[in-house]
C-alpha positions in Angstrom: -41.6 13.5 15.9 -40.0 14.8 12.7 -39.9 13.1 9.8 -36.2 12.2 8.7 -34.8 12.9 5.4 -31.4 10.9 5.2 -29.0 12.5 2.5 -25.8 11.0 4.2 -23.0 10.4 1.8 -22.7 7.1 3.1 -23.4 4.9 5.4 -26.8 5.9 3.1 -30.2 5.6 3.2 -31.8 1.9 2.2 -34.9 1.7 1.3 -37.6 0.8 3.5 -38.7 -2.4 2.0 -35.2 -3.8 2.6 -35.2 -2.7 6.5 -38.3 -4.8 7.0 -37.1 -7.6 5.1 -33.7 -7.5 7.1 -35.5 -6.8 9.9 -38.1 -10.0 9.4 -34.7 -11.9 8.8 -33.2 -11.1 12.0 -35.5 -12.5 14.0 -36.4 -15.9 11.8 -34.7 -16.3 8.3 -36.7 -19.2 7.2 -34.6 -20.7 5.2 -32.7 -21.9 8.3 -35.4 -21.1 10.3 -33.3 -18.9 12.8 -31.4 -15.6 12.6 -29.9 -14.6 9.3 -26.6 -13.2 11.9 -26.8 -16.8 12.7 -26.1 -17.6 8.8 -23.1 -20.3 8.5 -21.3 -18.8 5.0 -20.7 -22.5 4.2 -24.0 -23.8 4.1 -26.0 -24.1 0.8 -28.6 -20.9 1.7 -25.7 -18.9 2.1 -24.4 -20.1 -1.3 -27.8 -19.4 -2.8 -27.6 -15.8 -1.4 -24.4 -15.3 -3.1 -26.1 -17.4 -6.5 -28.6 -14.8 -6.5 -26.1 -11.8 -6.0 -24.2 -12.8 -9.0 -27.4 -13.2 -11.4 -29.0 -10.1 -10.2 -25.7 -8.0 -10.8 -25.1 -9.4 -13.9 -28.5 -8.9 -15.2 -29.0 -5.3 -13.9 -25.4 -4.5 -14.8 -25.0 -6.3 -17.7 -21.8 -8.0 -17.1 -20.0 -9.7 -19.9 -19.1 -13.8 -19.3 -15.3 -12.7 -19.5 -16.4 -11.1 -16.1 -15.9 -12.7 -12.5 -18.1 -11.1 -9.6 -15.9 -11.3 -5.8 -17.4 -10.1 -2.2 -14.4 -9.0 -0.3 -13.8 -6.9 3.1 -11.8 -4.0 3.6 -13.7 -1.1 1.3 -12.5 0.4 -1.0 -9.4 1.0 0.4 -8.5 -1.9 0.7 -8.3 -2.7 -3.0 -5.8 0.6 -2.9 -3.5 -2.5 -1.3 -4.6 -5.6 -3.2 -4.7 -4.6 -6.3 -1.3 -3.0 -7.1 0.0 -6.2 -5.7 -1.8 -8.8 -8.5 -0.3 -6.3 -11.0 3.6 -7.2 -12.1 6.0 -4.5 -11.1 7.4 -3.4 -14.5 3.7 -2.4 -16.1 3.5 1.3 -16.4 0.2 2.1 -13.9 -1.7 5.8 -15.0 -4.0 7.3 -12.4 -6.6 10.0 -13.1 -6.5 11.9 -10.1 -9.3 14.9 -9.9 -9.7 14.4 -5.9 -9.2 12.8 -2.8 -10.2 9.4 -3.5 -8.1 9.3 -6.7 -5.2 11.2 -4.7 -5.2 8.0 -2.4 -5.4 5.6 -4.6 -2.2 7.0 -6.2 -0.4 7.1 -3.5 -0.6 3.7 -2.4 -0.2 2.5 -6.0 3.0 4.7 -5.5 4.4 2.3 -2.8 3.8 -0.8 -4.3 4.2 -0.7 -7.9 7.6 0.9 -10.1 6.0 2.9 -12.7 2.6 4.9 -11.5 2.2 8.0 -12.7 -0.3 11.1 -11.6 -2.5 12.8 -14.2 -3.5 15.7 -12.6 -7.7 16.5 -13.2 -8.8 19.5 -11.9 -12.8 20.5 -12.6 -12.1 22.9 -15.5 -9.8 20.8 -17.2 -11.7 17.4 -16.9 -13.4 17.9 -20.5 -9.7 16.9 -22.0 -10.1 13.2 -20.5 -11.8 12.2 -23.5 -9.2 13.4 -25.9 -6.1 12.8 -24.4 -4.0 9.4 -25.1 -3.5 6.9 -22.4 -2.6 4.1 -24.5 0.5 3.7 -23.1 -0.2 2.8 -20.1 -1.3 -1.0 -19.2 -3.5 -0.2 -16.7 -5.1 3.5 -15.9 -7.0 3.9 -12.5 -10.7 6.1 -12.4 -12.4 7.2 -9.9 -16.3 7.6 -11.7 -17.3 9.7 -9.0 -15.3 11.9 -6.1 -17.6 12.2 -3.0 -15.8 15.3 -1.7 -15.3 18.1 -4.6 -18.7 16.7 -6.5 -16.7 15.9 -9.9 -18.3 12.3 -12.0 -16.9 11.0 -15.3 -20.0 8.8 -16.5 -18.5 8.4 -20.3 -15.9 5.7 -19.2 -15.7 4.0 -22.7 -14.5 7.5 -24.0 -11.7 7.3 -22.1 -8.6 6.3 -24.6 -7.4 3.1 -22.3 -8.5 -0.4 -23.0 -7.6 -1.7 -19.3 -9.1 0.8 -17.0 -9.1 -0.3 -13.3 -12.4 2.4 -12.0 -13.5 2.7 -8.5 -17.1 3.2 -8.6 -17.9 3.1 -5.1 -20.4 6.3 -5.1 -22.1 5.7 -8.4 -22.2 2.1 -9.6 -25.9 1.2 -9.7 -26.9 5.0 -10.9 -26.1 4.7 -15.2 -25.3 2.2 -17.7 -21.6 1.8 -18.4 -20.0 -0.7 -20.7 -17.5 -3.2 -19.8 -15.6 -2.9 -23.4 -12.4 -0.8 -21.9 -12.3 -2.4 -18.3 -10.2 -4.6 -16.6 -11.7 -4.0 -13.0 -14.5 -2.1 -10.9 -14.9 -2.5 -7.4 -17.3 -0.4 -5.3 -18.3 -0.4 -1.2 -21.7 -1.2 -1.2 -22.8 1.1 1.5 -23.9 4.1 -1.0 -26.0 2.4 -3.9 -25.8 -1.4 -2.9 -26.2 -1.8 1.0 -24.6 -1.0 4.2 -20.9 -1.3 5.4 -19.0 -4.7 5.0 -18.7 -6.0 1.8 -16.9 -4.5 -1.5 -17.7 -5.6 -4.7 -15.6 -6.6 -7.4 -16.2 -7.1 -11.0 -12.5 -8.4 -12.5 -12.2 -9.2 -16.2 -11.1 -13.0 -15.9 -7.4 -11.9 -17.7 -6.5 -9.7 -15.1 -6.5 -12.5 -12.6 -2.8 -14.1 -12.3 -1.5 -16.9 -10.1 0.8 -15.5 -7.6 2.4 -16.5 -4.2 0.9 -12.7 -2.4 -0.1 -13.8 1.1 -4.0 -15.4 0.9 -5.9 -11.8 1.4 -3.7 -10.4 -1.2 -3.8 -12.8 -3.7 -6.5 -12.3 -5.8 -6.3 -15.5 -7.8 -7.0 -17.2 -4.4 -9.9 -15.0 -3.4 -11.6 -15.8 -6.7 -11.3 -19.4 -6.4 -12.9 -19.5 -3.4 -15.9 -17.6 -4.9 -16.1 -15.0 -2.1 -15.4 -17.0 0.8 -12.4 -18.2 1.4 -12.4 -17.1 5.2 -15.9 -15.8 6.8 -17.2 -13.0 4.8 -19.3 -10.1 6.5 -22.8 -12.7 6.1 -25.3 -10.3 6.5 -24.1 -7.0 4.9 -23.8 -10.0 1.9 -27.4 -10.7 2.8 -28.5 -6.7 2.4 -26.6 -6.5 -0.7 -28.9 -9.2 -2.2 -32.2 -7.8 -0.8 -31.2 -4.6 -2.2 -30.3 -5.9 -5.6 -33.9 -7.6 -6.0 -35.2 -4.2 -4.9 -33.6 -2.7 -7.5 -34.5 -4.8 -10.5 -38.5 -4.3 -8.9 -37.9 -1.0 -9.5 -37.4 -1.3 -12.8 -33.6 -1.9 -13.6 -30.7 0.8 -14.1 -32.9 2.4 -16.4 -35.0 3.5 -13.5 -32.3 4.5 -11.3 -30.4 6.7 -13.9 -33.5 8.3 -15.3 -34.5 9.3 -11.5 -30.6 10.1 -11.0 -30.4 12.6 -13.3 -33.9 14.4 -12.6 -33.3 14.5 -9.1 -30.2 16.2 -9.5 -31.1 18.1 -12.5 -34.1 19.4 -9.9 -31.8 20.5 -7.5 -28.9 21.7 -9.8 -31.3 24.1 -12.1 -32.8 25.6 -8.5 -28.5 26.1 -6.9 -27.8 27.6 -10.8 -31.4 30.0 -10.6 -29.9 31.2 -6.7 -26.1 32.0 -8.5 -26.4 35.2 -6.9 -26.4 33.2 -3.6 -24.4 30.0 -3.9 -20.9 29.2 -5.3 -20.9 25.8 -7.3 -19.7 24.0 -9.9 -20.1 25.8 -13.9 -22.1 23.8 -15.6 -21.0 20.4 -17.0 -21.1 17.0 -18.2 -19.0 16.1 -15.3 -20.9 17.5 -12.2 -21.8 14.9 -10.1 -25.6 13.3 -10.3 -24.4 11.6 -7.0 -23.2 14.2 -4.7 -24.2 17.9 -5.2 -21.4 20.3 -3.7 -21.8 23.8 -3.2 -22.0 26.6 -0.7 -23.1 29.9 0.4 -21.4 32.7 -0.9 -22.3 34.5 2.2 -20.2 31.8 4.7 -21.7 32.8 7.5 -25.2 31.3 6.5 -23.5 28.1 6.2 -23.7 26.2 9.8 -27.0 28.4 9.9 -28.5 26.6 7.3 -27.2 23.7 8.7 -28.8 24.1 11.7 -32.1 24.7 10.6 -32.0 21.8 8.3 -31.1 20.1 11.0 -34.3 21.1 13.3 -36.3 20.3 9.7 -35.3 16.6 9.8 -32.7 17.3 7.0 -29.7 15.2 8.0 -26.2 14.4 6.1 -25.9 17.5 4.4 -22.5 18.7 5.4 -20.0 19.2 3.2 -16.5 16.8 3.8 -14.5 18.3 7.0 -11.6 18.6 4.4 -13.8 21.3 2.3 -16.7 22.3 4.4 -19.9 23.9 2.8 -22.8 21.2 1.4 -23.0 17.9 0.4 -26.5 16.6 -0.8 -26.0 12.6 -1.6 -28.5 11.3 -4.2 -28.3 7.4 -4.2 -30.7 5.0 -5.4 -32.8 4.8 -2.0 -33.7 8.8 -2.1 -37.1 9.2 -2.9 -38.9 12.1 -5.1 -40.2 13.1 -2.1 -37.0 13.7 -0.3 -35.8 16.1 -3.2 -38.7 17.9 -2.9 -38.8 18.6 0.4 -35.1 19.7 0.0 -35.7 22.4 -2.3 -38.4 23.7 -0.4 -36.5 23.8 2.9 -33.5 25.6 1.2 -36.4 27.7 -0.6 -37.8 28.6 2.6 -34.3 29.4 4.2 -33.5 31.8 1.8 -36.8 33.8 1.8 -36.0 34.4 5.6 -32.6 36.2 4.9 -32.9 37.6 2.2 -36.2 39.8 2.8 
């Protein structure tokens, strides 16, 4: 059988020290000496799983005191709803939009707040996001990192806001950030932090105002009950804690964004060597470490390539179905291996049609 080589934008990869774990825990967690799916989220080991989550965060992370950590449902989309509605209606809401994510994310802002408005990012003109004034707006909305066009803003405390509200769904977990100009991050965990089911959110204890939103909507409530205030998704919980204590064994974000940015750097110097071949991205500060986006300049190699990577144990490397063309994910849990292998498959490809 082939070996696989998983570069799925997400559900991702996890590492295979966590599948045994999880897979050990399955069958006898001993703490409760039965199945971790069994897990009651009131009991005390559950509470200790969620003890350790918050140290472990807040240690690789470094997340200020000011700082409360929440495990919710619904994705990221689901703070598109919740939290427009634990702002007040008369602040005036920016959002950086520079693709679909971001595009979203306005739009539901749109039909729940008064004053939201659109600042329009496309790839060329991203370098002015570090110069232009956004003081005037109380909160302004970032997406570090869109999946889909391959576009990352990494610099967030360059950004002239001091209450940023930033998904960083795709990249949290990859580079250090500081907390000095944010109010709010939230990320799904299934790219850098575990598997579908629980969102994480990291909320600047001033942003949080009591309200009278229904219970899944009011965020003061949710962070009273310190992440369960009805059942929580218990063992995506539980793989978000094995993969946190995987991370810091690895050595810390220091590790992941020093392997982040040679893995890509490998794979972007090799596209940017093939120019001649491949249409992507100029050369920036704000390519994407995470997801590497490109394509064949000759489109009909495209769902060739595809294939063959495809018979080579290559999977995940289609581009979005809104854009097409190829998508190579780079979270935590790929190896140096993987990369390598990559690169020599697309190596390999190309010497066979272009004799």
């Amino acid at each position: 059988m082939t070996q696989l080589y998983n570069f799925s934008p997400g559900p991702s990869k996890l590492p295979v020290s966590v599948i045994n774990k999880a897979s050990e825990a399955i069958v006898n967690y001993k703490p409760i000496n039965s199945s971790i799916l069994e897990i009651t989220h009131r009991s005390k080991e559950f509470t200790k799983i969620l003890e350790n989550i918050e140290q472990n965060l807040t240690k690789i992370l470094n997340i200020p005191e000011c700082f409360d950590i929440l495990l919710l449902q619904g994705g990221a989309t689901f703070q598109n709803a919740l939290i427009p509605n634990n702002i007040s209606f008369e602040k005036n809401i920016g959002c950086i939009v520079n693709g679909h994510w971001g595009l979203k994310t306005y739009e539901d802002y749109s039909k729940v707040l008064n004053y939201v408005e659109l600042i329009e990012k496309s790839y060329e003109t991203m370098e002015t996001i570090y110069i232009e004034d956004y003081s005037k707006f109380n909160n302004l909305h970032v997406t570090s990192n869109e999946t889909i066009n391959g576009i990352q803003i990494r610099e967030l405390s360059k950004i002239h806001n001091s209450n940023l509200i930033v998904d960083m769904s795709s990249d949290i977990g990859s580079y250090k950030f500081s907390f000095e100009n944010i109010d709010y991050v939230y990320a799904g965990a299934q790219k850098n932090l575990g598997i579908p089911g629980v969102t994480l959110c990291i909320i600047d204890k001033d942003f949080i105002k009591e309200n009278s939103n229904p219970t899944y909507l009011n965020l003061n409530e949710l962070n009273e009950s310190k992440s369960v205030l009805n059942t929580p998704s218990t063992f995506s919980i539980f793989i978000f804690d094995l993969v946190l204590e995987w991370m810091i064994e690895m050595g810390g974000l220091e590790y992941f964004e020093n392997k982040s940015n040679n893995q890509s750097s490998l794979i972007y110097d090799f596209l940017d060597s093939q120019n001649d071949k491949f249409t992507l991205l100029n050369k920036s500060e704000f390519r994407s470490r995470s997801n590497i986006t490109f394509n064949f300049k000759n489109l009909e190699l495209t769902n060739k390539f595809l294939e063959y990577t495809k018979q080579n144990g290559i999977l995940g490397i289609n581009g979005h179905r809104s854009v097409g063309g190829i998508r190579i994910s780079l979270y935590n849990s790929i190896t140096n291996e993987m990369v390598d292998y990559l690169i020599s498959q697309i190596e390999y490809f190309l010497k066979q049609e272009y004799k």
